[in-house]
Each structure stands twice: as structure tokens, then as C-alpha cells.
C-alpha positions in Angstrom: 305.4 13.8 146.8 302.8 11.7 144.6 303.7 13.8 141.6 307.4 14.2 140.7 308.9 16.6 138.4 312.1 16.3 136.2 314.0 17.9 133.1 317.3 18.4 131.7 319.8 20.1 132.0 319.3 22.8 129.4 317.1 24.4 131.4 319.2 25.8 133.4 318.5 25.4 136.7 320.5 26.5 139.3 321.4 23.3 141.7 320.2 25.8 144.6 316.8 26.3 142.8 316.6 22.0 141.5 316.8 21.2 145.4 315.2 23.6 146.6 311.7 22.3 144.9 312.6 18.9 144.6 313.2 18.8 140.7 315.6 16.1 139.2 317.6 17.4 136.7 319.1 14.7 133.9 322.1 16.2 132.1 322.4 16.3 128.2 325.7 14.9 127.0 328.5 16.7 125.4 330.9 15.2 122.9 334.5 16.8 122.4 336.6 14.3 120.4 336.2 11.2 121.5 335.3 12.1 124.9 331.0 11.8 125.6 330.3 12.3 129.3 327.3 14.7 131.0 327.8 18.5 130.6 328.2 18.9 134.5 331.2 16.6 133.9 332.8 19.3 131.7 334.8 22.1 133.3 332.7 25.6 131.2 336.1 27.4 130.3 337.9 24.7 128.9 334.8 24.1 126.7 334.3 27.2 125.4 338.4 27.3 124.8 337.7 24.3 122.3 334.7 26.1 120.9 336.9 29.7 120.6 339.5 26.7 119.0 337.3 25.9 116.5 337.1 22.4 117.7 334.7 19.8 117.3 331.9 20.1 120.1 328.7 18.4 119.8 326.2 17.1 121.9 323.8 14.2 122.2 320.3 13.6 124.2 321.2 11.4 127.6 320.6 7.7 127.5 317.7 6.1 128.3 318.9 4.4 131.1 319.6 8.0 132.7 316.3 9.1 132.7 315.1 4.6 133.9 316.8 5.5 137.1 316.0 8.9 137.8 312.6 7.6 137.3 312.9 4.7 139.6 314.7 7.2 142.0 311.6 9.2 141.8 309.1 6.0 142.5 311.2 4.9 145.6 310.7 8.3 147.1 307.0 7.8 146.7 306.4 9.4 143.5 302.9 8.1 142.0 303.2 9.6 139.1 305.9 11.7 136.8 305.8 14.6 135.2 309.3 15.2 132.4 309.8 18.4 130.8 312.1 18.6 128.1 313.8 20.8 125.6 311.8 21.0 122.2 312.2 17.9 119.8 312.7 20.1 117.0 316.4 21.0 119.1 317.3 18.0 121.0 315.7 14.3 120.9 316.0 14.0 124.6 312.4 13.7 125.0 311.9 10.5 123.0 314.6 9.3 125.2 312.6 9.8 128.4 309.9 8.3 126.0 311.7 5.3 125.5 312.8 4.6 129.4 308.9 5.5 130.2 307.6 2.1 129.0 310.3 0.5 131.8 308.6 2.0 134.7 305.4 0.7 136.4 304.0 4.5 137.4 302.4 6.3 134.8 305.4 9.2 133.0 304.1 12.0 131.2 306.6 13.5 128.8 305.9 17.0 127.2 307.7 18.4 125.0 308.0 22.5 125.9 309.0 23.6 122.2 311.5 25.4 123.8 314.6 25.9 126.1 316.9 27.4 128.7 315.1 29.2 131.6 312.0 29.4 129.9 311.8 25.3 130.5 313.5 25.7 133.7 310.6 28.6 134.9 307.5 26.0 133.6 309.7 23.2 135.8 309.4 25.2 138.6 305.8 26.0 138.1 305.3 22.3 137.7 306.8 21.7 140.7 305.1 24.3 143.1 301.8 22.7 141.9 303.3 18.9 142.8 304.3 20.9 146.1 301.1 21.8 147.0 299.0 19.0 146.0 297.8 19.2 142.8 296.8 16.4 140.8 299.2 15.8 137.9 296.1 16.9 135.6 297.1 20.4 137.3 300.9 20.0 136.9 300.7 19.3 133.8 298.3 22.7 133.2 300.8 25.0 135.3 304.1 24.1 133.2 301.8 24.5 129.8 300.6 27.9 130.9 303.7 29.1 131.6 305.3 28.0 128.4 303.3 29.4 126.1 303.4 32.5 128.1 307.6 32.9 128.3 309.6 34.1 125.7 313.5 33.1 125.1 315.5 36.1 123.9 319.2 35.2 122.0 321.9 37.3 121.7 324.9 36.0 119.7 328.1 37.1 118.6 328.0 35.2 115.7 325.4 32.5 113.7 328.4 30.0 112.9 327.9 27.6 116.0 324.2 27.3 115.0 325.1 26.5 111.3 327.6 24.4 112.3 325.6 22.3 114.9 322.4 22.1 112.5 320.2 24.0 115.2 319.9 27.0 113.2 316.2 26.8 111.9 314.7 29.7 110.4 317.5 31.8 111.8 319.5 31.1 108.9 317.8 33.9 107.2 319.8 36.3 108.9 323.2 34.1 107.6 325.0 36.9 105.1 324.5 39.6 106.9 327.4 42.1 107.4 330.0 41.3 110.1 329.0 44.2 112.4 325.5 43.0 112.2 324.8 41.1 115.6 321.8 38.8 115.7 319.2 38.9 118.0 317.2 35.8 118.1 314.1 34.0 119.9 312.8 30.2 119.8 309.1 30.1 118.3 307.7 26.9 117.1 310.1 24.9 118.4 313.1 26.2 116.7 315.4 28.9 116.9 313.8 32.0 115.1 315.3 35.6 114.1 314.0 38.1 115.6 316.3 41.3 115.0 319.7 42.5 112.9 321.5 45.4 114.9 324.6 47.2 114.2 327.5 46.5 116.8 327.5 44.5 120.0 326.3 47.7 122.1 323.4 48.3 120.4 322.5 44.8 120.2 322.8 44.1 123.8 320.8 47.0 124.7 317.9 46.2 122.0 317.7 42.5 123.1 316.9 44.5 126.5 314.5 47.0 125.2 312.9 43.8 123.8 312.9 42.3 127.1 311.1 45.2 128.5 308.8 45.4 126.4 307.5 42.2 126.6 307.6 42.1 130.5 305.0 45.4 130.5 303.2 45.7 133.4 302.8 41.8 134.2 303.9 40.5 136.9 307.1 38.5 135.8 310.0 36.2 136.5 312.9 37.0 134.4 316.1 35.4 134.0 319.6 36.0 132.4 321.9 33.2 131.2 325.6 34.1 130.0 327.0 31.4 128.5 330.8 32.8 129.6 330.0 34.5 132.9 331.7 38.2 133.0 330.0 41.7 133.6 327.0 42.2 130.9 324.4 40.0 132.6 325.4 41.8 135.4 324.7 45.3 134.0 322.0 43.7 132.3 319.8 42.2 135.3 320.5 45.7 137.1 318.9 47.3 134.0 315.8 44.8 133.8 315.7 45.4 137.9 315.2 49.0 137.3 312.6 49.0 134.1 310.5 46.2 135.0 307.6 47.3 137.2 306.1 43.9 137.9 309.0 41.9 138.6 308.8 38.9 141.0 311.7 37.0 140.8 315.4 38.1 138.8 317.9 35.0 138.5 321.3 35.8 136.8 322.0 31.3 135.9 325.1 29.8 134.1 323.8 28.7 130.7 323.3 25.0 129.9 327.3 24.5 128.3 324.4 22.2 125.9 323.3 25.8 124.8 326.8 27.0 124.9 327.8 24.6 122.4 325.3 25.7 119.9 325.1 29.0 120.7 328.7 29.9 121.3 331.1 32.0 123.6 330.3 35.3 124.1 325.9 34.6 123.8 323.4 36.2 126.5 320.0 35.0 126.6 317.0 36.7 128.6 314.2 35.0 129.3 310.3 36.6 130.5 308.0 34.1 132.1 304.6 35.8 133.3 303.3 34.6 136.5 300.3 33.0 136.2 
């Protein structure tokens, strides 16, 4: 297609989903010990057995020359022009890396930062890519993953803020650092960085008020909603039946492996919901 799309891999895309509209996915890279490789290159439970270890787990934005051929992938298939979507700047610097590999390429790449992460960069890749699928110049892909940004919102449970602290991601959430160790955070990304949004008593409560939330922000929109676990077990499962059942004007309801990027920073044990309106 003239237009190509791409992002990394913290937005959690299914592979299914990726292929299914054509969207190259370049992974963010993980770093445990002395070992840096692509998170899809990392097996998810013995990850989150280091992080549960208290080991050091870091990440780092891919290399340039990952996002050079993916790019040069995307002109030999007959792309004219590229459109790269990335996790905000304020989180990751992998979009100055596709930056940086963009002056290599002879097609024009158009790099755009989303502020934020997870699904809600996967959902506006998506969008992006249904408008490359039909057409569109890439004034209008560009419009279509823009819209659907500022429209989403990224919802953050956590068991506990320590990963965050430790990784430097926490942001403004830091306010919420002292709180009692029955209070469970509930947190969003606005402006770019990760934001509190709620303290709740107990991890009941807090899983159903990051629900509530959910809801509410859904209304009566037509919506695409997605849960991420970052260890896979039964609450996003109880969770997406609930959403399935409250939310009037949902379109789509995808139940995705969190980015173990996220997982990193986040830690074992985090949920995150996120609400795109369809536009």
C-alpha cells in the first residue's frame, strides 16, 4: 500500500491483529543483566520471576538500524510513504530513534509521537492503518491515528508504585508514593506521563473502581476497549465479561498480553484498560 504504518511493541498488538492490517511492529528492548535482546526474545514468566526477584530489569528504545530496515522493508513492498507511531517521548526515546533512521530512507517517514502507550497506541495504529487500507492520503492517516489518541484513555492498575520509582517512569504519580500499604493505585497517562488518577483501599475495590472508571468513560459512545494483564490469569477475564455487559456501545473487546516493556515498569500483578471512541 502507498502508505505504511508501523510502531512498537508497547502497544500491544496482538501478532493476529499486526498481520491482519499490515502494521510492522518494531520491539523495544529489554535489559536483564548483561543480557539486551527485543522483548519478544524474552520468555514473560521468567521476566516477571526476576522482577518478583527484585532483579535488575530495564529497558531501552530499539536501535536505529531496527526501525532503517523495517523501513526499507516497507519501501520494497511499495510503500510511498511511512507513517511511525510511537510510545510518548516523555516514557521511552524510541521515537527519536525512528527519527534518527528516518534521514536514511529516500521516502518521506512521519514520526508522531502519541503521548501515550499500550492499546491506546496500538487502537490509533489500527486506525492508521484502516485509513492506509482504504486509500487515504497520508495527510488522512496521519488525522485518523491523531483523532483517536486524543480520544482514548489508558487506565493503570498496580499492585504497587516501586517498579515505576525504580525505573524513573513514575511522573506525576509519585504523588501517590507514601500512601498506606493497603492503598492500591489507580493510574492514567495524561500529558505524556504517567498520572494518578485514584487511591482505593484493597485490591478488590481497586479492580472494580478502575472498572467503574472504565465505564464511565465509555458512556454511550461507540467504543473499542481493550484489557492488558501484564501476568495473564483470571481478572481480565472477569473484567472484559464485566465491561461486555456494561458497555452499551461496544464495538470491538480485545483481552492482549501487555508489552513485557510495560511489564517492566509497571510490574507483576498490573491490569490496564484502555477506551478508544470510534471515530
Amino acid at each position: 500500500m502507498p502508505v505504511a504504518v508501523i510502531t512498537d511493541s508497547t502497544a500491544s498488538l496482538p501478532e493476529k491483529t499486526a498481520k491482519q492490517w499490515d502494521i510492522s511492529v518494531v520491539p523495544v528492548q529489554v535489559v536483564v543483566g548483561d543480557r539486551v535482546d527485543d522483548e519478544n526474545r524474552y520468555e514473560r514468566a521468567d521476566l516477571l520471576r526476576r522482577l518478583r526477584a527484585q532483579e535488575d530489569v530495564s529497558t531501552r528504545p530499539p536501535d536505529p538500524g531496527a526501525f532503517f530496515w523495517t523501513f526499507q522493508d516497507a519501501i520494497s513492498a511499495g510503500a510511498t510513504a511511512i507513517v511511525c507511531l510511537h510510545i510518548s517521548s516523555k516514557l521511552s526515546a524510541t521515537a527519536d530513534a525512528a527519527r534518527e533512521a528516518a534521514q536514511q530512507v529516500k521516502v518521506p517517514v512521519y514520526v508522531l509521537d502519541s503521548g501515550t502507550t499500550n492499546m491506546s497506541l496500538g487502537f490509533a495504529a489500527v486506525s492508521a492503518a484502516r485509513a492506509a487500507a482504504a486509500g487515504a492520503p497520508v495527510e488522512r492517516v496521519m488525522a485518523a491515528a491523531e483523532s483517536r489518541i486524543r480520544g482514548s484513555s489508558e487506565l493503570i492498575y498496580v499492585d504497587t508504585l516501586d517498579y515505576l520509582r525504580k525505573s524513573g517512569r513514575i511522573g506525576p504519580a509519585a504523588a501517590l508514593i507514601g500512601s498506606a500499604l493497603s492503598i492500591r493505585p489507580l493510574l492514567t497517562v495524561q500529558g505524556g506521563e504517567v498520572a494518578p488518577l485514584a487511591r482505593v483501599p484493597g485490591t478488590k475495590r481497586a479492580l472494580n473502581k478502575i472498572l467503574d472508571v472504565a465505564v464511565e468513560r465509555a458512556g454511550q459512545a461507540t467504543v473499542d476497549v481493550a484489557v492488558a494483564a501484564a501476568d495473564p490469569g483470571d481478572r481480565e477475564q472477569r473484567i472484559a465479561g464485566e465491561l461486555r455487559r456494561r458497555v452499551p456501545g461496544l464495538r470491538e473487546l480485545m483481552t492482549v498480553y501487555g508489552s513485557t516493556v510495560i511489564g517492566a515498569h509497571v510490574g507483576p500483578g498490573a491490569l490496564g484498560i484502555t477506551v478508544a471512541p470510534v471515530l
